[in-house]
C-alpha positions as CSV (number, residue, x, y, z in Angstrom):
1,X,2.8,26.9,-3.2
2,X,0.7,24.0,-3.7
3,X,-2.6,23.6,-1.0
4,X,-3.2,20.5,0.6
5,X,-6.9,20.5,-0.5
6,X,-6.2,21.2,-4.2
7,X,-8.0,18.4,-5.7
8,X,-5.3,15.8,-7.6
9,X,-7.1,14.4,-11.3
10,X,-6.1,11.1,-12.5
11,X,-5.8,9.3,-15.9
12,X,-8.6,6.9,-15.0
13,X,-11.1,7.4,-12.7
14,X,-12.6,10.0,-10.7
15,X,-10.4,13.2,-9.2
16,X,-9.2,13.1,-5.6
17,X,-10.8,16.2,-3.7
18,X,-7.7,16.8,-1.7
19,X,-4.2,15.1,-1.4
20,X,-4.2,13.2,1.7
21,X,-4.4,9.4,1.1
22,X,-5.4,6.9,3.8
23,X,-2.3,4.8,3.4
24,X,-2.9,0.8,3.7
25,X,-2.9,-0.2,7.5
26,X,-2.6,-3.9,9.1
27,X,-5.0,-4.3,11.6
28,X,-6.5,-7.7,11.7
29,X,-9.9,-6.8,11.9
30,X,-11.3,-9.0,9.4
31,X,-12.6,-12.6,9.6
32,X,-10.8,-15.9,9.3
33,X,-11.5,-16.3,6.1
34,X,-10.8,-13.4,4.5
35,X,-14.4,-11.5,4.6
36,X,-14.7,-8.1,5.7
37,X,-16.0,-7.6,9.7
38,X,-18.0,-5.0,10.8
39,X,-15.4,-3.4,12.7
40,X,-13.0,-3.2,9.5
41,X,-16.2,-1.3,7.7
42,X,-16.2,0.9,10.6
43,X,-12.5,1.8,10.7
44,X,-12.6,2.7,6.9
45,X,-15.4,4.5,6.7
46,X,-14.6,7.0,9.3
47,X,-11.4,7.7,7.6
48,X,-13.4,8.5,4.3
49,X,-16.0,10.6,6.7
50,X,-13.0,12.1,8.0
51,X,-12.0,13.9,4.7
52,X,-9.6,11.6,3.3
53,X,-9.6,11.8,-0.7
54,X,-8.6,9.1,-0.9
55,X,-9.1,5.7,1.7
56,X,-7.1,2.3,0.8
57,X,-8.3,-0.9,2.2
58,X,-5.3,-2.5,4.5
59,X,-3.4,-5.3,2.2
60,X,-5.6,-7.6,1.2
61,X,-3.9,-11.4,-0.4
62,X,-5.0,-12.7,-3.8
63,X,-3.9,-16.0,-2.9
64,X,-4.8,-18.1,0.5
65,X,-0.7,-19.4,0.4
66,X,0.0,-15.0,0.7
67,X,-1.7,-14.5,3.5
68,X,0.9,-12.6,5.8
69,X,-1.4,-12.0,9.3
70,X,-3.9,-13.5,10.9
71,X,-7.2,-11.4,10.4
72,X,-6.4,-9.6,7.0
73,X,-8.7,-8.9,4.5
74,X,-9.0,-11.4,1.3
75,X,-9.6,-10.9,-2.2
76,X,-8.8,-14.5,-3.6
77,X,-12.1,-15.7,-4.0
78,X,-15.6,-14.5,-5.3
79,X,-17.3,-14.9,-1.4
80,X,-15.1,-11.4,-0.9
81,X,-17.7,-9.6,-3.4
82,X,-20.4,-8.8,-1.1
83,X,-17.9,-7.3,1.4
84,X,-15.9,-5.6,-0.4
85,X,-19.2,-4.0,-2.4
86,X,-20.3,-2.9,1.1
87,X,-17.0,-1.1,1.8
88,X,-16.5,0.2,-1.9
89,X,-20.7,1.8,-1.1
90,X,-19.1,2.8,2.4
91,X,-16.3,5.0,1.6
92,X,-17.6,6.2,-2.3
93,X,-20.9,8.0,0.0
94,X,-18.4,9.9,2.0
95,X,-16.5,11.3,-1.5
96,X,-13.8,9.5,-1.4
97,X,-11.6,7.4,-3.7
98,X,-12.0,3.7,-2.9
99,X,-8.9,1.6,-3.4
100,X,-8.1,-2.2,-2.7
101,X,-4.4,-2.8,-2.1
102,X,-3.7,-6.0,-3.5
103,X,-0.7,-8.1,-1.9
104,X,1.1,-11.5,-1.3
105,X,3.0,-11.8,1.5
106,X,5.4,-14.6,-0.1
107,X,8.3,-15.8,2.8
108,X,7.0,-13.4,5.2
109,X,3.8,-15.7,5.1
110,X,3.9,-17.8,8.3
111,X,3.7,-21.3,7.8
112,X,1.6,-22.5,10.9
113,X,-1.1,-19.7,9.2
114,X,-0.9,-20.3,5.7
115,X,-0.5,-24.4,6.4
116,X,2.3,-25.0,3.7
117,X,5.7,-23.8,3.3
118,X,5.9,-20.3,2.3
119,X,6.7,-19.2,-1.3
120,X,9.1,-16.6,-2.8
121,X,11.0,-15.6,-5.6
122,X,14.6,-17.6,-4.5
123,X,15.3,-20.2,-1.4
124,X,15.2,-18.7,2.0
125,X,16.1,-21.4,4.6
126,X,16.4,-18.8,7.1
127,X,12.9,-18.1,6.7
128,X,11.8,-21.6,5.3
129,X,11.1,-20.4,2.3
130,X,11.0,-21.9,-1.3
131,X,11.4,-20.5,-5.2
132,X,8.5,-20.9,-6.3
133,X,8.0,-22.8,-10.1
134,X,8.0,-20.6,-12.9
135,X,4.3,-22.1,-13.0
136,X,3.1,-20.6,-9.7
137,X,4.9,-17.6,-10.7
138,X,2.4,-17.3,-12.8
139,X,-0.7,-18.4,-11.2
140,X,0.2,-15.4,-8.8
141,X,0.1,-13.1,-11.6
142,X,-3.2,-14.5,-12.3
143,X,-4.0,-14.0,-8.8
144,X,-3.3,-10.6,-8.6
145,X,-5.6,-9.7,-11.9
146,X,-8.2,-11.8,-10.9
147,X,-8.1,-10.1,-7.2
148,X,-8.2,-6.5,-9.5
149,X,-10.8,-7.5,-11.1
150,X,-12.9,-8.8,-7.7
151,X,-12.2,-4.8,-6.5
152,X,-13.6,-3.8,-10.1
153,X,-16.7,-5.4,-9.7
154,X,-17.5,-5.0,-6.3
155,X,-17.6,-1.0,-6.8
156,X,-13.5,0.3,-6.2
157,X,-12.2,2.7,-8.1
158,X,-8.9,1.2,-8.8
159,X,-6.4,-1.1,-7.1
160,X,-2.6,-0.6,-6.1
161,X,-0.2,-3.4,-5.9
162,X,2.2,-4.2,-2.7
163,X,5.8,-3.8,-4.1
164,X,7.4,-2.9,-1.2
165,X,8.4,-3.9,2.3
166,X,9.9,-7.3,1.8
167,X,6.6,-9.0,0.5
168,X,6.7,-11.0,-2.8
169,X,7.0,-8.5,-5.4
170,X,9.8,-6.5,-3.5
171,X,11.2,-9.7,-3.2
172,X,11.5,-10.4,-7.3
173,X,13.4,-7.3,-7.2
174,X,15.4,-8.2,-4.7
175,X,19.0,-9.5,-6.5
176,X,19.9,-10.9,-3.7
177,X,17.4,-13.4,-2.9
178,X,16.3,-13.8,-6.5
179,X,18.7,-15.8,-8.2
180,X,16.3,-17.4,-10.7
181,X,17.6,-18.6,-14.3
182,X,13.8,-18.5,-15.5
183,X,12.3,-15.5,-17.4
184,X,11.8,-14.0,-13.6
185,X,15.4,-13.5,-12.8
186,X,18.1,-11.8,-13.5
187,X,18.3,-8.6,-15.1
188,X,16.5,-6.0,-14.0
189,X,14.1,-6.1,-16.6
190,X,13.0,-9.9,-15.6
191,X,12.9,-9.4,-11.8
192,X,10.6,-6.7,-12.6
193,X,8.7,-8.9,-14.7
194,X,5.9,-9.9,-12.7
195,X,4.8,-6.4,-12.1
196,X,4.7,-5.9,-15.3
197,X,2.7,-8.8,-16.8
198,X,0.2,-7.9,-13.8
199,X,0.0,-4.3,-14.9
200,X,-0.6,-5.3,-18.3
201,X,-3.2,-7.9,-17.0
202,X,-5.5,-5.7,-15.3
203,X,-6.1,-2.7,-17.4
204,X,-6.9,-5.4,-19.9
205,X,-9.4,-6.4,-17.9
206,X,-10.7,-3.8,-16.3
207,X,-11.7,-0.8,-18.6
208,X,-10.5,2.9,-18.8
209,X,-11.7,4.3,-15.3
210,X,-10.1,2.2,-12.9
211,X,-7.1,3.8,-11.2
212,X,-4.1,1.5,-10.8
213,X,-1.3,1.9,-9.1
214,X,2.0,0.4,-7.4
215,X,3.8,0.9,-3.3
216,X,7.5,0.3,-3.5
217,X,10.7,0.8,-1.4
218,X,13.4,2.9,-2.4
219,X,16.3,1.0,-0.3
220,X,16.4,-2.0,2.4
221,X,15.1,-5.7,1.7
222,X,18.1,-6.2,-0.6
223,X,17.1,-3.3,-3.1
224,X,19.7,-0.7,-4.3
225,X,18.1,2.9,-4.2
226,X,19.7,3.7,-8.0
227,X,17.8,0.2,-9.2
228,X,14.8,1.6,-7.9
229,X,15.3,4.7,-9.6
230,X,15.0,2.6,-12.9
231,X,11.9,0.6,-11.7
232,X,10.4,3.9,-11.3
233,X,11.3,5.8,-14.4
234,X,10.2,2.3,-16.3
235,X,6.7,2.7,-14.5
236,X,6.2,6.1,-15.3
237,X,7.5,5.5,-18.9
238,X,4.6,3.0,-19.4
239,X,2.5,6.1,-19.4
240,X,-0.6,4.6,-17.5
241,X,-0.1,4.1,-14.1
242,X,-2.1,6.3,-11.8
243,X,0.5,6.9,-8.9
244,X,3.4,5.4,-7.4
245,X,2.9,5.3,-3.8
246,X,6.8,5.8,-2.3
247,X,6.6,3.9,1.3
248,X,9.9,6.5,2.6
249,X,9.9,5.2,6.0
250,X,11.0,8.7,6.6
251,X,10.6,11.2,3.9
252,X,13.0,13.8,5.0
253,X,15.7,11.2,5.4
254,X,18.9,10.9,3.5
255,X,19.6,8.0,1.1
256,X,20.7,4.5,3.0
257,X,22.5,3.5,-0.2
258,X,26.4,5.2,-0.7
259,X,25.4,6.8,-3.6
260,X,22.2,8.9,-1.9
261,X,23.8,10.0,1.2
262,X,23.3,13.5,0.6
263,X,20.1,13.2,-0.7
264,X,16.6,13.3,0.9
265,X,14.6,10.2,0.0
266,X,11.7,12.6,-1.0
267,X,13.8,14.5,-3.4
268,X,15.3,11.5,-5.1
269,X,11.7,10.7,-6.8
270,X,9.6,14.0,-6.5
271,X,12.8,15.5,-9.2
272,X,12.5,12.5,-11.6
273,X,10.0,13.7,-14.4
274,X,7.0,11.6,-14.3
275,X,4.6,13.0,-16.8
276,X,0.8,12.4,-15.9
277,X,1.8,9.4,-12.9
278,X,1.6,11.1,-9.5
279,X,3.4,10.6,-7.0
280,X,2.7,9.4,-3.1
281,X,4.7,9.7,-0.5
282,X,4.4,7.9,3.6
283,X,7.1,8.5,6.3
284,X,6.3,10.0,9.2
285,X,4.1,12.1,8.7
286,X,2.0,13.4,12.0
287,X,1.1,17.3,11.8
288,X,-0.2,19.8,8.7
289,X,3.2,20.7,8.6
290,X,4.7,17.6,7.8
291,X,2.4,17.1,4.8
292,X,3.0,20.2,3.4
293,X,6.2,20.4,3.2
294,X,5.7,17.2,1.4
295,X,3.6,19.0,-1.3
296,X,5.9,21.7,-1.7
297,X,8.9,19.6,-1.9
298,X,7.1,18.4,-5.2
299,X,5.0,15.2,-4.1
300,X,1.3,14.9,-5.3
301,X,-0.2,12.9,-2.5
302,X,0.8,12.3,1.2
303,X,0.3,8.9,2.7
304,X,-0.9,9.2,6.0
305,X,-0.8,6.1,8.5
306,X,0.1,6.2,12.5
307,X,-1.5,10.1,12.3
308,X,-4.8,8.7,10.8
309,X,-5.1,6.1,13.6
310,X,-4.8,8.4,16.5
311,X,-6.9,11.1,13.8
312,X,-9.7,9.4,12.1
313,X,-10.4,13.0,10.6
314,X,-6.6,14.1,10.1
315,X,-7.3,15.4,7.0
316,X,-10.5,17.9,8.5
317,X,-8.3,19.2,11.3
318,X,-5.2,20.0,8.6
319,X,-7.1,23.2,7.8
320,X,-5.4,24.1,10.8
321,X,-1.9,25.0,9.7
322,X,-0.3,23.9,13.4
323,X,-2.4,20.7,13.6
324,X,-0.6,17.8,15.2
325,X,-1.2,14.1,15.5
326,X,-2.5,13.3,19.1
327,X,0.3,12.8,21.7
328,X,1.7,8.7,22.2
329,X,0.5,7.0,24.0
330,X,-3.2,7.1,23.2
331,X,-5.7,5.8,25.7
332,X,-7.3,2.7,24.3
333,X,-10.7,4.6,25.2
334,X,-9.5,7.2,22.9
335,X,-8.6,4.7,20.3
336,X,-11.6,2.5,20.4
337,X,-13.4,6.3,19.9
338,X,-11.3,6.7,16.9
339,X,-12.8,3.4,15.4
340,X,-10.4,0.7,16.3
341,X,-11.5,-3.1,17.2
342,X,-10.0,-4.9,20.1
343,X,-7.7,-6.7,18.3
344,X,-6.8,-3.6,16.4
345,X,-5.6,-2.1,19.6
346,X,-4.3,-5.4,20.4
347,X,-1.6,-4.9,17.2
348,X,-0.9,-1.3,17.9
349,X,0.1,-2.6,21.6
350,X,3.1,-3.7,19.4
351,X,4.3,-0.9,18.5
352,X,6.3,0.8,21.6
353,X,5.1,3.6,23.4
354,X,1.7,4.0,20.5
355,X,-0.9,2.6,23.1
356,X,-1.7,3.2,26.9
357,X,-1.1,-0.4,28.9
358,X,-3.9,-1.9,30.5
């Protein structure tokens, strides 16, 4: 069997020194405008001290209209540089992969933030939300490479897109909201479009040692589990994407869609044949044990999110086979000890039963 501190070798870029992957966290910890706070530098770099091999930045936009919460983290503009150079330095001294995930909220973008309507790939009156023109369509593709190459220069070792969880390149795949008649929409093959003419735009531009990568959903947000079996095997047939980082919700569970039922999520992509692409997986995931029967199931990486917010050094404890995740709900002292802001507290709060009241 496979060890969780096997190192993991990409084909660009450094090798991981273990398999567990900070996975991207909201926390709206960074300033109004996009910069990086001191308490975001904080709460990253004591992941990477904490022996993760790899530590992704939360989502940051690459356009000021895909903003999707108040305090996140901004790579749309050059004034990002500095502070994203800081947090590259940051988490590269404690041997860790640094990685930018780059992301546009599209109609989950709240209007009375972004100060527009929000944007997406069909109509959504529910949500207030409008196609955008095949011409922003592609100033977001711009967007994203020019965000990839912001990470590039300020010192990151690679960048992953958002393509899951409803934001706006999930939502190109989505059929059902994306009913475009432009070279966006349609087939398959057009709705995945966009990722594709972003792929293609940022290892132009940014040289053979920069690991890239994608997140996507397997089922929910109007995708169907057996077309995202295709957009996965057509990644991985590109032949030079990093990882694909599976966001599984749960790993262990069985398929949503009829035709999956009595399969595990996990098991649907760890048994496709994905040549030199590894592959990621998040889903509740809180003890050694739950990562490794990830690894022996036949993932490459294990995305670890609510367990590396109660365990800034999950990975360090996991050479404890019978390791568990600290027991909900945390004392705010305990988390503020862990490396979380106020107003990262103040988000968890949220989530019920995570955090102590006050």
């Amino acid at each position: 069997m496979s060890s969780l501190f096997e190192s993991v070798s990409f084909q660009h870029g450094p090798e991981m020194k273990n398999r567990f992957m900070l996975a991207p966290l909201t926390n709206q910890q960074s300033h109004a405008d996009g910069t990086l706070s001191d308490d975001e530098y904080k709460w990253l770099t004591m992941r990477a001290q904490g022996g993760f091999g790899l530590t992704m930045t939360c989502a940051a936009h690459v356009q000021p209209q895909g903003q999707g919460f108040a305090g996140q983290l901004g790579c749309f503009d050059d004034m990002h540089i500095p502070g994203l150079t800081r947090l590259a330095d940051g988490i590269k001294a404690h041997g860790s992969i640094a990685i930018v995930q780059l992301h546009h909220a599209g109609r989950r973008s709240p209007a009375d933030l972004i100060g527009q309507q929000p944007l997406s790939s069909g109509n959504d009156e529910k949500m207030g939300a409008r196609a955008m023109t095949t011409a922003e369509v592609e100033d977001m593709v711009e967007a994203f490479i020019s965000g990839a190459i912001r990470a590039h220069k300020a010192g990151f070792h690679g960048v992953e897109l958002h393509g899951a969880h409803d934001y706006v390149l999930c939502q190109f795949l989505n059929g059902e909201l994306n009913q475009r008649r432009d070279k966006y929409g349609g087939s398959l093959a057009n709705r995945m479009r966009v990722i594709i003419e972003i792929l293609d735009g940022i290892f132009d531009c940014t040289g053979d040692d920069f690991n890239v990568s994608i997140r996507l959903s397997p089922e929910r947000f109007g995708l169907q589990t057996s077309e995202m079996v295709q957009v996965y095997a057509a990644l991985i047939a590109r032949g030079d994407l990093d990882f694909i980082d599976m966001s599984l919700w749960d790993c262990f569970k069985l398929g949503a869609d009829e035709d999956f039922a009595d399969q595990r999520l996990i098991d649907i992509f760890a048994n496709i044949e994905r040549r030199k692409t590894k592959l990621a997986v998040a889903g509740k995931l809180y003890s050694t044990e739950d990562a490794q029967r990830c690894i022996d199931a036949g993932a490459d990486m294990v995305a670890i999110g609510r367990a590396a917010i109660t365990n800034h050094d999950f990975p360090n404890k996991s050479h404890d086979p019978s390791f568990k995740m600290r027991e909900l709900p945390v004392p705010r002292a305990v988390l503020r000890e862990e490396g979380l802001s106020d107003s990262f507290i103040g988000y968890m709060s949220n989530w019920p039963g995570f955090a102590e009241p006050e």
